[in-house]
MARPAPA-825679 format. One record per residue: x, y, z of N, C-alpha, C, O in turn; residue in one letter; residue number from 1. Coordinates in steps of 0.05 Angstrom, whole numbers. Example, Ala and Ser with C-alpha at 12.3 -4.5 7.8 and 13.67 -1.06 7.14 Angstrom:
((264; -114; 156); (246; -90; 156); (264; -66; 156); (285; -66; 169); "A"; 1);
((257; -45; 142); (273; -21; 143); (258; 1; 157); (268; 23; 161); "S"; 2);
***
This chain:
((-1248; 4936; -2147); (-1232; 4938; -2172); (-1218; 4966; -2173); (-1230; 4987; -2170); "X"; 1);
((-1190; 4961; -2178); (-1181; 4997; -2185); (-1189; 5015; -2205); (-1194; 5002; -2225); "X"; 2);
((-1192; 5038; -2209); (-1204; 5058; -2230); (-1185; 5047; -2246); (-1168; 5030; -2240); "X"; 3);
((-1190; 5060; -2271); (-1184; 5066; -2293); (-1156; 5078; -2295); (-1138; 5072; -2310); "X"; 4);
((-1159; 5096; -2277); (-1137; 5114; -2281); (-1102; 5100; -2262); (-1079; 5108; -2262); "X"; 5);
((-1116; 5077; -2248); (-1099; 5053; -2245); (-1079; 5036; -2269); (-1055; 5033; -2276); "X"; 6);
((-1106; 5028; -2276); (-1097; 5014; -2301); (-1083; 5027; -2323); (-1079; 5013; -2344); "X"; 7);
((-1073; 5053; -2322); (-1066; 5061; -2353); (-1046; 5073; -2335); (-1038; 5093; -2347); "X"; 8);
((-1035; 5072; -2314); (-1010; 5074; -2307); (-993; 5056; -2320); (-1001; 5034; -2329); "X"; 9);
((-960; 5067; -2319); (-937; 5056; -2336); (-942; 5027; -2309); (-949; 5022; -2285); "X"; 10);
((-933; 5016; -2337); (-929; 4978; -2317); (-912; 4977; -2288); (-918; 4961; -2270); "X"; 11);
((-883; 5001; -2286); (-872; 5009; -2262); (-880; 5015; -2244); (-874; 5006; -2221); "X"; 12);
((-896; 5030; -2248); (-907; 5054; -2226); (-936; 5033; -2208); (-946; 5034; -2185); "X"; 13);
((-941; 5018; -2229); (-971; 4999; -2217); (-956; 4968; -2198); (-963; 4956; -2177); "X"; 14);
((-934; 4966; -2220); (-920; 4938; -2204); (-916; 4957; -2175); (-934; 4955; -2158); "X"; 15);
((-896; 4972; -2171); (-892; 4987; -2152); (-914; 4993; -2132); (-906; 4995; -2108); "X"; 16);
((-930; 4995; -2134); (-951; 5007; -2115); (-954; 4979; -2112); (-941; 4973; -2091); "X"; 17);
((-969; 4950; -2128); (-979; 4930; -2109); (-950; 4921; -2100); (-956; 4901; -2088); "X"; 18);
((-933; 4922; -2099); (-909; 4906; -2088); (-902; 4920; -2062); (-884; 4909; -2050); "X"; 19);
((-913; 4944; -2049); (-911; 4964; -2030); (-932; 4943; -2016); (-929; 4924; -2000); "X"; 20);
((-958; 4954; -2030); (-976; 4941; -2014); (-979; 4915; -2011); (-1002; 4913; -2002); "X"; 21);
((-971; 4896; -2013); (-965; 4876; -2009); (-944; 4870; -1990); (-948; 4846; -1985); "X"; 22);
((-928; 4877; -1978); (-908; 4877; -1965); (-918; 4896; -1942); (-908; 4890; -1921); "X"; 23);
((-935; 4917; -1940); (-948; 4929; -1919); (-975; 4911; -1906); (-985; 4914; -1884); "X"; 24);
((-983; 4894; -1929); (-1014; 4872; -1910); (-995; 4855; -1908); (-998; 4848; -1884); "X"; 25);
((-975; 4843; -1915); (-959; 4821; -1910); (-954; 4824; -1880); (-962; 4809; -1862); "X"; 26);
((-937; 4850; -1878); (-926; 4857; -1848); (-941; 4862; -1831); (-930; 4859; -1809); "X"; 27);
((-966; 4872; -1829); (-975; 4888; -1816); (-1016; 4875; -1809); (-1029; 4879; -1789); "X"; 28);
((-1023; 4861; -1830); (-1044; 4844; -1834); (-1070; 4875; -1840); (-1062; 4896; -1831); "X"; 29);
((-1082; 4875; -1847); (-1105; 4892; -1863); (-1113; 4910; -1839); (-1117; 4934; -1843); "X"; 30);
((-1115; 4897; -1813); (-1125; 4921; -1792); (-1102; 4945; -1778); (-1108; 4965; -1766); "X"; 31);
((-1077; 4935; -1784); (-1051; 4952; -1776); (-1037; 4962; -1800); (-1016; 4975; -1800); "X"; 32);
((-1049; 4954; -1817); (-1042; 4966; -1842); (-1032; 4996; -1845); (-1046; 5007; -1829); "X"; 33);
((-1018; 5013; -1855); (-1026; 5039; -1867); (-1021; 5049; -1887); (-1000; 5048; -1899); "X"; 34);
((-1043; 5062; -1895); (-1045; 5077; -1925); (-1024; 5100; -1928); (-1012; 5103; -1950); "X"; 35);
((-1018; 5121; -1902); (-1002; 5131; -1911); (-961; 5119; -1912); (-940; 5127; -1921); "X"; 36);
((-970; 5099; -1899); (-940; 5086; -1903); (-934; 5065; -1931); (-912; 5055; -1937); "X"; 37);
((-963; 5062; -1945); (-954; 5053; -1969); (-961; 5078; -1994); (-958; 5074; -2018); "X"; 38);
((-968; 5098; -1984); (-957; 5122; -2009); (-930; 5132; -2003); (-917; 5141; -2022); "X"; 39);
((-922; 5132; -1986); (-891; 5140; -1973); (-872; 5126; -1984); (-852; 5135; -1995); "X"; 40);
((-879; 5095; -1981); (-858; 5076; -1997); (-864; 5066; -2026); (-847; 5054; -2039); "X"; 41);
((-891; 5073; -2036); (-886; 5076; -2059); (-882; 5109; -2080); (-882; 5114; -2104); "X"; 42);
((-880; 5123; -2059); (-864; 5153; -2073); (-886; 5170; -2091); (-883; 5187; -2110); "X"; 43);
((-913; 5157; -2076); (-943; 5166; -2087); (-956; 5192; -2065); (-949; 5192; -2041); "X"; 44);
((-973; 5212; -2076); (-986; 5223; -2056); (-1011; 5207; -2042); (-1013; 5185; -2053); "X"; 45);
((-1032; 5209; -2020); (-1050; 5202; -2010); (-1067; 5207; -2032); (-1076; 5187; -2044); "X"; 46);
((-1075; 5233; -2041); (-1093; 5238; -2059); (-1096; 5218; -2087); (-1115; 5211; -2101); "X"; 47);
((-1064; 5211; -2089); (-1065; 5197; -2119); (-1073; 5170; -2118); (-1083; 5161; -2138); "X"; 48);
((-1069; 5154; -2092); (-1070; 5129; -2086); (-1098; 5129; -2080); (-1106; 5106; -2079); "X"; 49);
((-1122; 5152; -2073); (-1146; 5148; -2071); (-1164; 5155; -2098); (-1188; 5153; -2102); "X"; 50);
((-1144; 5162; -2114); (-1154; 5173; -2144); (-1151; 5137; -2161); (-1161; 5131; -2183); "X"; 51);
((-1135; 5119; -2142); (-1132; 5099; -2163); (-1157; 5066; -2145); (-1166; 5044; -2149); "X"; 52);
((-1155; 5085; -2127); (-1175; 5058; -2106); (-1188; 5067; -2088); (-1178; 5079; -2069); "X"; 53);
((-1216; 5063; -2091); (-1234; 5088; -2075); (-1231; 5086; -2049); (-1236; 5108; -2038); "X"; 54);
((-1225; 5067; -2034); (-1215; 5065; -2001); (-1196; 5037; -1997); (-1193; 5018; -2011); "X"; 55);
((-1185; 5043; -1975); (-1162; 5015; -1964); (-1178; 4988; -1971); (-1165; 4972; -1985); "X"; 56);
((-1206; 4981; -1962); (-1218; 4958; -1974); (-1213; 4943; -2005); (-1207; 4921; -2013); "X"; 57);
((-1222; 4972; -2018); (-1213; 4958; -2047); (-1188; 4954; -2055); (-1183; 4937; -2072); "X"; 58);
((-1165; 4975; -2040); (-1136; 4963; -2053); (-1126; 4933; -2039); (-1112; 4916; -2049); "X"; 59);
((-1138; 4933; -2015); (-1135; 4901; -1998); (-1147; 4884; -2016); (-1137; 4861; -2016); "X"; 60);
((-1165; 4889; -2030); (-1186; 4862; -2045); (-1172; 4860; -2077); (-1178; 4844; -2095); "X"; 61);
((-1153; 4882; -2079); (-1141; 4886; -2104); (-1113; 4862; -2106); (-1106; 4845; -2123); "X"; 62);
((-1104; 4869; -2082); (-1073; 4862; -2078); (-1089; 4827; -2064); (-1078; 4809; -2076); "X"; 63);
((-1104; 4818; -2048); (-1107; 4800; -2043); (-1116; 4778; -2067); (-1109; 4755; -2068); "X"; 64);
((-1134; 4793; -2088); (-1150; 4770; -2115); (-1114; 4769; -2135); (-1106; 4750; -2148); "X"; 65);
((-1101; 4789; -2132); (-1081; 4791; -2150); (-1058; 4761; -2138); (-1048; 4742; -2150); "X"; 66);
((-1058; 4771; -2106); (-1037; 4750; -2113); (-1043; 4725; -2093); (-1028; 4718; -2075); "X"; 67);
((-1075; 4710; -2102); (-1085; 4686; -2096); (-1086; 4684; -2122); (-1071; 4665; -2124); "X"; 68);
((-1094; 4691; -2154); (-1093; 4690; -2173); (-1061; 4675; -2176); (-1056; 4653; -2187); "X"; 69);
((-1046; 4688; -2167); (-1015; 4674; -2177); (-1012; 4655; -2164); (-993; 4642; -2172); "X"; 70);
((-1025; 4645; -2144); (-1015; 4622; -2134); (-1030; 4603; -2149); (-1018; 4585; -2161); "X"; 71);
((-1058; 4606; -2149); (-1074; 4589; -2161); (-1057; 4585; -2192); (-1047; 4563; -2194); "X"; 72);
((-1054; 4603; -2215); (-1035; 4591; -2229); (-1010; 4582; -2233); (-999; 4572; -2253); "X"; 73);
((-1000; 4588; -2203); (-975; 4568; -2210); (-985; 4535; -2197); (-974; 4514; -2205); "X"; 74);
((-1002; 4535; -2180); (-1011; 4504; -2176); (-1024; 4491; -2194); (-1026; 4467; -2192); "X"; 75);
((-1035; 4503; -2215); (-1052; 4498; -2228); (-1032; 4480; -2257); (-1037; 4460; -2270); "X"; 76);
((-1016; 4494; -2259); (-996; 4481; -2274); (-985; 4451; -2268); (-973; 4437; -2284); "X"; 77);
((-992; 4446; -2247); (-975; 4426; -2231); (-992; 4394; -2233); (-986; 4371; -2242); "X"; 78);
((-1021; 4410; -2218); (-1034; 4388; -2206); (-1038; 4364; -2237); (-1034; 4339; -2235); "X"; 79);
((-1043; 4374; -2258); (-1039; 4344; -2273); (-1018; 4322; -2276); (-1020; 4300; -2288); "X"; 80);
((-998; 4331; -2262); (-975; 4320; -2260); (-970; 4307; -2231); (-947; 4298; -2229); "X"; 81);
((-987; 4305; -2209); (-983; 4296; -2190); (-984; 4263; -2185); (-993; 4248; -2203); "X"; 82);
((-974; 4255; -2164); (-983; 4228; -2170); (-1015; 4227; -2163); (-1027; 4246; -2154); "X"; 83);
((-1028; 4200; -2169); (-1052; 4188; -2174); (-1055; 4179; -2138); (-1075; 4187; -2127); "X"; 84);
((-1041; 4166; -2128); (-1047; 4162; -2108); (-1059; 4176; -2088); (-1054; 4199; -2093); "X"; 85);
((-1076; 4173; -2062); (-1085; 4201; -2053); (-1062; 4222; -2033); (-1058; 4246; -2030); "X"; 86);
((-1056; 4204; -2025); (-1033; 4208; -2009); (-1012; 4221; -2012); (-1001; 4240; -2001); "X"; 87);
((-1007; 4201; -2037); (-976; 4215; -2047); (-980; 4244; -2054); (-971; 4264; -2043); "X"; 88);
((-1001; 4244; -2080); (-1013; 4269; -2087); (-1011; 4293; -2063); (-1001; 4314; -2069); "X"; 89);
((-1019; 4291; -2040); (-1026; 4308; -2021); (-994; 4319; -2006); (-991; 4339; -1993); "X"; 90);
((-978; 4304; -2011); (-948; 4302; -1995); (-942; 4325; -2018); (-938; 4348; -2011); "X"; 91);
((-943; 4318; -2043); (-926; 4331; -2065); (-941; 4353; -2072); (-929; 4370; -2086); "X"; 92);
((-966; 4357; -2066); (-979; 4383; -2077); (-976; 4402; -2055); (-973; 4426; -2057); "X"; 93);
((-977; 4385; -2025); (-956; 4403; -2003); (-928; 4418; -1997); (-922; 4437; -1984); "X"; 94);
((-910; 4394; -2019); (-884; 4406; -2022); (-879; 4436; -2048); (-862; 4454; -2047); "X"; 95);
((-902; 4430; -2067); (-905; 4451; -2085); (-919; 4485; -2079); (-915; 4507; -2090); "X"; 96);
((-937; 4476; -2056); (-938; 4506; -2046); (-920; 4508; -2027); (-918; 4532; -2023); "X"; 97);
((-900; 4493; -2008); (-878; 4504; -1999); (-865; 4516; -2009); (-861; 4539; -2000); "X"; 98);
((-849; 4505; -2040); (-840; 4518; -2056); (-849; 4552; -2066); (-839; 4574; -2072); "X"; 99);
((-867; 4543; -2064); (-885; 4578; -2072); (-880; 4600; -2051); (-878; 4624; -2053); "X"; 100);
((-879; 4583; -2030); (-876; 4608; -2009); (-855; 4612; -2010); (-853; 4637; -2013); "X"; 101);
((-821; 4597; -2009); (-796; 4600; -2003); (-796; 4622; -2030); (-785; 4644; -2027); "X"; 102);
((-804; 4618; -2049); (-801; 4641; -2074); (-814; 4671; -2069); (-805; 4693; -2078); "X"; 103);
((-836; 4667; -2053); (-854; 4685; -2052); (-865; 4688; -2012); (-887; 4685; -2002); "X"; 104);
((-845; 4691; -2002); (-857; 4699; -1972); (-878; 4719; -1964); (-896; 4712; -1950); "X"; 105);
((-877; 4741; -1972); (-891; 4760; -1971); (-921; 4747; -1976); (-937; 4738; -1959); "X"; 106);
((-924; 4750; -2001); (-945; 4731; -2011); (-958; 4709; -2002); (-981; 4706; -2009); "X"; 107);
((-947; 4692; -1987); (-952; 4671; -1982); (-962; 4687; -1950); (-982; 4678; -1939); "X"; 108);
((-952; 4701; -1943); (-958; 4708; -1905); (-987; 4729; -1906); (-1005; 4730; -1889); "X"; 109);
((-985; 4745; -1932); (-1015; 4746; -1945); (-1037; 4730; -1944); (-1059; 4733; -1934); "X"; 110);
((-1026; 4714; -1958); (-1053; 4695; -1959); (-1063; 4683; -1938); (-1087; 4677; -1936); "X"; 111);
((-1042; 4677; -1916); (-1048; 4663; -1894); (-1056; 4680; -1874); (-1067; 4669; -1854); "X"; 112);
((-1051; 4707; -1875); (-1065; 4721; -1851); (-1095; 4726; -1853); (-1113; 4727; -1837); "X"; 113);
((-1093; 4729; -1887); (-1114; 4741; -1900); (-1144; 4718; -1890); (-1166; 4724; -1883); "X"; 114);
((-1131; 4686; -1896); (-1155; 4667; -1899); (-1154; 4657; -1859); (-1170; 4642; -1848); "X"; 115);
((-1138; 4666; -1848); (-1142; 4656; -1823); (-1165; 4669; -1803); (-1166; 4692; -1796); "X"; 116);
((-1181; 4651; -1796); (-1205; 4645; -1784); (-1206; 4665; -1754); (-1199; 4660; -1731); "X"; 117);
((-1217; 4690; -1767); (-1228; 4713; -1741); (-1254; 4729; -1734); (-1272; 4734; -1751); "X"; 118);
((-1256; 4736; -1710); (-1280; 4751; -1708); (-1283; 4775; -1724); (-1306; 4781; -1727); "X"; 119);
((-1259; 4795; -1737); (-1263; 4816; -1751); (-1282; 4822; -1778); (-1298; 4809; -1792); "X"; 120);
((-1273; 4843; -1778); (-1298; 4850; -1806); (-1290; 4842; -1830); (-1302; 4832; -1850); "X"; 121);
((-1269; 4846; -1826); (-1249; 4842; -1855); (-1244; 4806; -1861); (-1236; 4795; -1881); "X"; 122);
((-1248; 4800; -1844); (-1241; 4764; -1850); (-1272; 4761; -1862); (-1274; 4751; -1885); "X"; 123);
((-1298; 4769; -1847); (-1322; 4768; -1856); (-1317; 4770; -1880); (-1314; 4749; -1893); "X"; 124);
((-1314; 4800; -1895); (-1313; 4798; -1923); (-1297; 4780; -1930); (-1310; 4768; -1947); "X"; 125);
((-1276; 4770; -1930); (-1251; 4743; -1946); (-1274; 4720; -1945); (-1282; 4707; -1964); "X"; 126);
((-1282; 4720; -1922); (-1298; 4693; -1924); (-1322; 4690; -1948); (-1326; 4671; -1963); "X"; 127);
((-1340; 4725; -1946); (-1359; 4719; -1957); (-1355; 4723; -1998); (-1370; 4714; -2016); "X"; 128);
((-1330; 4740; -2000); (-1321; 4734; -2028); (-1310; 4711; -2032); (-1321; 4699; -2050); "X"; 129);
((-1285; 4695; -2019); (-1272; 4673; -2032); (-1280; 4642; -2021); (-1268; 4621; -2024); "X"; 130);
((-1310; 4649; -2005); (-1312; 4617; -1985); (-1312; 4604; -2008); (-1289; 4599; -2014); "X"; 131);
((-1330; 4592; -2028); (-1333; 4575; -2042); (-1305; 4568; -2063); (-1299; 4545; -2068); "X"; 132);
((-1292; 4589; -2072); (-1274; 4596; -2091); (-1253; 4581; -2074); (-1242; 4560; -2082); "X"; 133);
((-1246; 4592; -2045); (-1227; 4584; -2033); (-1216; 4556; -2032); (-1193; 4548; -2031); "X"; 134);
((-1246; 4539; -2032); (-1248; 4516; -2027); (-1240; 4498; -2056); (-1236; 4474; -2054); "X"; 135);
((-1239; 4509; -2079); (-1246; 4500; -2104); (-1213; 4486; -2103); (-1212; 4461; -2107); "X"; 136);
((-1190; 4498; -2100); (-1171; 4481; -2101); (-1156; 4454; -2087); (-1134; 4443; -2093); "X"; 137);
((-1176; 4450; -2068); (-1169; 4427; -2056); (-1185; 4400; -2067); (-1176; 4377; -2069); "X"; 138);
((-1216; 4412; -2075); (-1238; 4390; -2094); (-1212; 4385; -2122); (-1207; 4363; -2132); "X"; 139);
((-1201; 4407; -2128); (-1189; 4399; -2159); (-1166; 4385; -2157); (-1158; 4370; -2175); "X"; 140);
((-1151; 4390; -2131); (-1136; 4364; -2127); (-1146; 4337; -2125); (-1135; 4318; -2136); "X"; 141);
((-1165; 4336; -2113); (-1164; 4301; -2111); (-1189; 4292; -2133); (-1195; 4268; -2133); "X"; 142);
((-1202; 4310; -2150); (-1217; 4306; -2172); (-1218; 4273; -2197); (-1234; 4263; -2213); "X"; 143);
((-1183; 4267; -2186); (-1187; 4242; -2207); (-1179; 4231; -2189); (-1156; 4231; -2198); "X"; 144);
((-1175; 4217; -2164); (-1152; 4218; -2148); (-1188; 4180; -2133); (-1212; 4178; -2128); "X"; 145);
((-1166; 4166; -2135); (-1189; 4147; -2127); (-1197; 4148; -2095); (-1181; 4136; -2081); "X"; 146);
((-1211; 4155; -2086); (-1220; 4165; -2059); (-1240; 4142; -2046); (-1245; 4143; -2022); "X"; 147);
((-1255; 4113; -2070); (-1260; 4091; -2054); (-1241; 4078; -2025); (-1250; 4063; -2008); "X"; 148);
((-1223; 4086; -2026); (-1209; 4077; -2002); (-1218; 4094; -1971); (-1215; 4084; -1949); "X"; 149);
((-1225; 4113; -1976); (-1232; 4130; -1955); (-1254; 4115; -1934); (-1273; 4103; -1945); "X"; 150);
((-1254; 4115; -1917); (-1275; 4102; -1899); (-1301; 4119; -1896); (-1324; 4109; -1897); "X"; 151);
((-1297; 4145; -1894); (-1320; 4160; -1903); (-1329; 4183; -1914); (-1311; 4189; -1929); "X"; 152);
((-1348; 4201; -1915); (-1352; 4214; -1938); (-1337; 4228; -1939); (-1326; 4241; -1921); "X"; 153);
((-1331; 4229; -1977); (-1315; 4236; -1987); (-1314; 4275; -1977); (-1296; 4283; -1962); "X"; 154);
((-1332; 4290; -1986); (-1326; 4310; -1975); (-1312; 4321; -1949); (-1294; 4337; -1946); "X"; 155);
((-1324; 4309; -1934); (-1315; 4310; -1904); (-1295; 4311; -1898); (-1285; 4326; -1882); "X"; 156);
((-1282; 4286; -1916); (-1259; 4275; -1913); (-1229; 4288; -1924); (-1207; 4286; -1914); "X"; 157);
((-1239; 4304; -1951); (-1230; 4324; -1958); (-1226; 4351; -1944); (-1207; 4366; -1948); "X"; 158);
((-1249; 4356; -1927); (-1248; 4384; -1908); (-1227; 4387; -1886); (-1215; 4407; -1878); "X"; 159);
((-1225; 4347; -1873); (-1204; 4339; -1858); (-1174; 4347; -1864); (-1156; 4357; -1851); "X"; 160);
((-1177; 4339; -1889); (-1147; 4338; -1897); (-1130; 4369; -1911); (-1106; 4374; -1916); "X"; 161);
((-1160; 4386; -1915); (-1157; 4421; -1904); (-1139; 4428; -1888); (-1117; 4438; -1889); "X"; 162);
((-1158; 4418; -1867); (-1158; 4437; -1839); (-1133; 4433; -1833); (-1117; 4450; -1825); "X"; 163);
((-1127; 4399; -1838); (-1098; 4390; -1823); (-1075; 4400; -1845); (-1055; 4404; -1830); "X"; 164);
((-1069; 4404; -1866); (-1061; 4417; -1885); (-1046; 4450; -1876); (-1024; 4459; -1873); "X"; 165);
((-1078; 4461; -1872); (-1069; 4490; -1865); (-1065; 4488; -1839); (-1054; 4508; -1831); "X"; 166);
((-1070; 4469; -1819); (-1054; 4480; -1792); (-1021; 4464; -1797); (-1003; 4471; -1782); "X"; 167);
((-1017; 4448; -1813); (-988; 4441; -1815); (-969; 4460; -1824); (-948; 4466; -1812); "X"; 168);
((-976; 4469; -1843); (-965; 4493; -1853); (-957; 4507; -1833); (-938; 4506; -1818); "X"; 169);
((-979; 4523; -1834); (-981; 4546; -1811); (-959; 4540; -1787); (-942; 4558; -1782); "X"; 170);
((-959; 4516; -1772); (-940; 4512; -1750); (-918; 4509; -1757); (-900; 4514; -1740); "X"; 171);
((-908; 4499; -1791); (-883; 4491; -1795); (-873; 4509; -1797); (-852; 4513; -1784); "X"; 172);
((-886; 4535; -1822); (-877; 4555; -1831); (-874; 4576; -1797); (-856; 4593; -1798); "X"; 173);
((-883; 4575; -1782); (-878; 4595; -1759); (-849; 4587; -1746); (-832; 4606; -1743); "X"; 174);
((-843; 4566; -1740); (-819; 4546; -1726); (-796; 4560; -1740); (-775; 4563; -1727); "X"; 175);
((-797; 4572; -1769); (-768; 4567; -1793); (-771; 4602; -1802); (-790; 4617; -1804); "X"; 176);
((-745; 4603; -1805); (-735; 4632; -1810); (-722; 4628; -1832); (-703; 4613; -1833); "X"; 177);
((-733; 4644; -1853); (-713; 4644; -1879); (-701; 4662; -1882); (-712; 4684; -1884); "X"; 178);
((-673; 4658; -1881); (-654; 4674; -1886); (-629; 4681; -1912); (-638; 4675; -1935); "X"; 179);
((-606; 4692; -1913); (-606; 4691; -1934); (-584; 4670; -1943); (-580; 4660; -1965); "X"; 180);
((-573; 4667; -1918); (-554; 4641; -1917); (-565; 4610; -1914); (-549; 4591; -1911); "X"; 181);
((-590; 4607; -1915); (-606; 4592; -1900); (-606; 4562; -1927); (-606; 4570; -1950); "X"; 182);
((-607; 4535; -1923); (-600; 4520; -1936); (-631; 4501; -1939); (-639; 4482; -1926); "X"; 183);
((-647; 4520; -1963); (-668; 4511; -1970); (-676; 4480; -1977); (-698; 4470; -1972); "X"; 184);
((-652; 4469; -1990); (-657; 4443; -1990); (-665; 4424; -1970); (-680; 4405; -1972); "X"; 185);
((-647; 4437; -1944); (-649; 4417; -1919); (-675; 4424; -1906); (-684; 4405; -1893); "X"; 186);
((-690; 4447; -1905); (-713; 4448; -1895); (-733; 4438; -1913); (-750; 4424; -1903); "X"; 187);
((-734; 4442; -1938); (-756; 4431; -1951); (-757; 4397; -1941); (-777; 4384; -1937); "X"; 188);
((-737; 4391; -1939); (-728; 4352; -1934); (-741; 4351; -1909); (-756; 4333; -1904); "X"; 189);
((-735; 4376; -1889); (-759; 4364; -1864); (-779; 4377; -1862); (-790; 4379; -1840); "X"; 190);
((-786; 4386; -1877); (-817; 4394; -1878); (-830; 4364; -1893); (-852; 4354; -1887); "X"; 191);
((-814; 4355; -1909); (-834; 4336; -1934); (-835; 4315; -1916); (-856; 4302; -1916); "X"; 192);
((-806; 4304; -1890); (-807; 4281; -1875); (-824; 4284; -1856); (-834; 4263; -1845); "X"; 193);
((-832; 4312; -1846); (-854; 4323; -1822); (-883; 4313; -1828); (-901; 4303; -1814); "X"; 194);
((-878; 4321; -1860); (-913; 4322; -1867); (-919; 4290; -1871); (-941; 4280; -1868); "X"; 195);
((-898; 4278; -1876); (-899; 4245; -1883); (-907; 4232; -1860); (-927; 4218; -1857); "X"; 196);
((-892; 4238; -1845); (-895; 4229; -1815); (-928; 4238; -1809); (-943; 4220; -1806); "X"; 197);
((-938; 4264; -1809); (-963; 4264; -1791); (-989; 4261; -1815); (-1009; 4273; -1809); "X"; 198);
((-990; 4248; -1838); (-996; 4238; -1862); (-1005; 4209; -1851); (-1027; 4198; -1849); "X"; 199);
((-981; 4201; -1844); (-986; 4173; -1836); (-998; 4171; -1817); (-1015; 4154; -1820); "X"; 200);
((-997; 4181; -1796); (-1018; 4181; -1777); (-1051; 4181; -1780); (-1067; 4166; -1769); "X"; 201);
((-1057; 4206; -1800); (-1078; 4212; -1812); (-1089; 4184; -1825); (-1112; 4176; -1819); "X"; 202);
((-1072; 4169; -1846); (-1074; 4139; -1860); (-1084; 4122; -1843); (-1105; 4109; -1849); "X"; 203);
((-1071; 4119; -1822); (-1077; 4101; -1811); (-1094; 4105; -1783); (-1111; 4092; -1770); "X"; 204);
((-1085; 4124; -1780); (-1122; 4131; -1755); (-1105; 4127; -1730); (-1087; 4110; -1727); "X"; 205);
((-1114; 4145; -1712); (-1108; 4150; -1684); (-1112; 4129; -1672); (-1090; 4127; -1660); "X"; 206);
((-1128; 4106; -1664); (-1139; 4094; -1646); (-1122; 4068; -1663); (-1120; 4066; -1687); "X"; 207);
((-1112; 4050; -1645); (-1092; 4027; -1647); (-1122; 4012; -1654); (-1144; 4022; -1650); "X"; 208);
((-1117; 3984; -1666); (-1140; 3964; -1665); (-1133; 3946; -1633); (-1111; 3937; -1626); "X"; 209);
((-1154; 3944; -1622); (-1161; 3922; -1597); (-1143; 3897; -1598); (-1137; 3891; -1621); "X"; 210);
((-1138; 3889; -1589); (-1122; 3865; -1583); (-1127; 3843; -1575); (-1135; 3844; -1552); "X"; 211);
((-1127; 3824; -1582); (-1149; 3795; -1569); (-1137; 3784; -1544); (-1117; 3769; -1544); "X"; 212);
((-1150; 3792; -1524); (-1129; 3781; -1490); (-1133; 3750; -1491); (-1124; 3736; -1474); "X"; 213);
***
């Protein structure tokens, strides 16, 4: 948590510092990080930036709860409005954190360096503060969502549709360069036809049924 003397900074001066630092773990990921390149670009001394967060750990755990907090409420707005189906639900609650990222790149390349699966120290801690938490928004998607259709357990089956989730992303978002000319509509259309496509695969299961010779 930041001191005190964080918090009673003017609303400028605090947006400013996490929007530095954020854009320095964005670019750079928590181990290439540096402290003195985000007092430099936020026009802070070293001394003052350790007067407001007692080491790099806590401004990383500052700027990371801050802006998984915003994502979680902007999905959070959403998910009662999804469709009922499980499927559909999962296509459209996929197209809505796309949307989040095209608004919010930085942020979004945060979160994903931040929760991606490593031997370091620092993923240790992400894991051992947000494992359960992390997981809580995928249970609250499919929470009303009729899941008797599933062939088997339900959890599991949910962890599946994780993993395959965040490696879709992950591969799609690496492939695409947003630019400023760049015609958001037409990529969102093949990301939603990408995810449909390997959705269906998932539906209907890898292995063809046998054939009667």
């Amino acid at each position: 948590m930041p001191t005190n003397i964080f918090l009673e900074l003017g609303e400028e001066k605090r947006n400013k510092i996490t929007r530095v630092s954020i854009d320095e773990f964005a670019k750079y990921g928590y181990e290439n990080s540096s402290t003195n390149r985000i007092v430099q670009n936020a026009g802070i001394s070293k001394g003052s930036l350790f007067k407001y967060f007692k080491n790099k750990d806590e401004l990383y755990f500052y700027i990371l709860d801050s802006v998984t907090q915003e994502l979680m409420v902007s999905l959070a707005k959403e998910i009662d409005f999804l469709p009922k189906e499980l499927f559909e639900r999962i296509i459209k609650y996929s197209e809505l954190e796309f949307d989040w990222y095209i608004k919010h790149p930085n942020e979004y390349k945060l979160i994903a360096t931040a929760f991606t699966k490593s031997n370091t120290e620092i993923y240790q801690k992400v894991e051992a503060q947000y494992g359960l938490e992390g997981q809580s928004i995928y249970y609250k998607l499919l929470y009303d969502v009729d899941t008797s259709v599933l062939r088997f357990d339900k959890e599991k089956s949910i962890d599946i549709l994780k993993w395959f989730l965040t490696g879709f992303n992950e591969d799609f978002l690496s492939h695409i360069q947003i630019q400023e000319n760049t015609n958001i509509d037409n990529i969102r259309q093949e990301y939603v036809n990408s995810l449909t496509d390997h959705i269906t695969i998932l539906k209907c299961g890898l292995i063809s049924e046998k054939k009667e010779v």
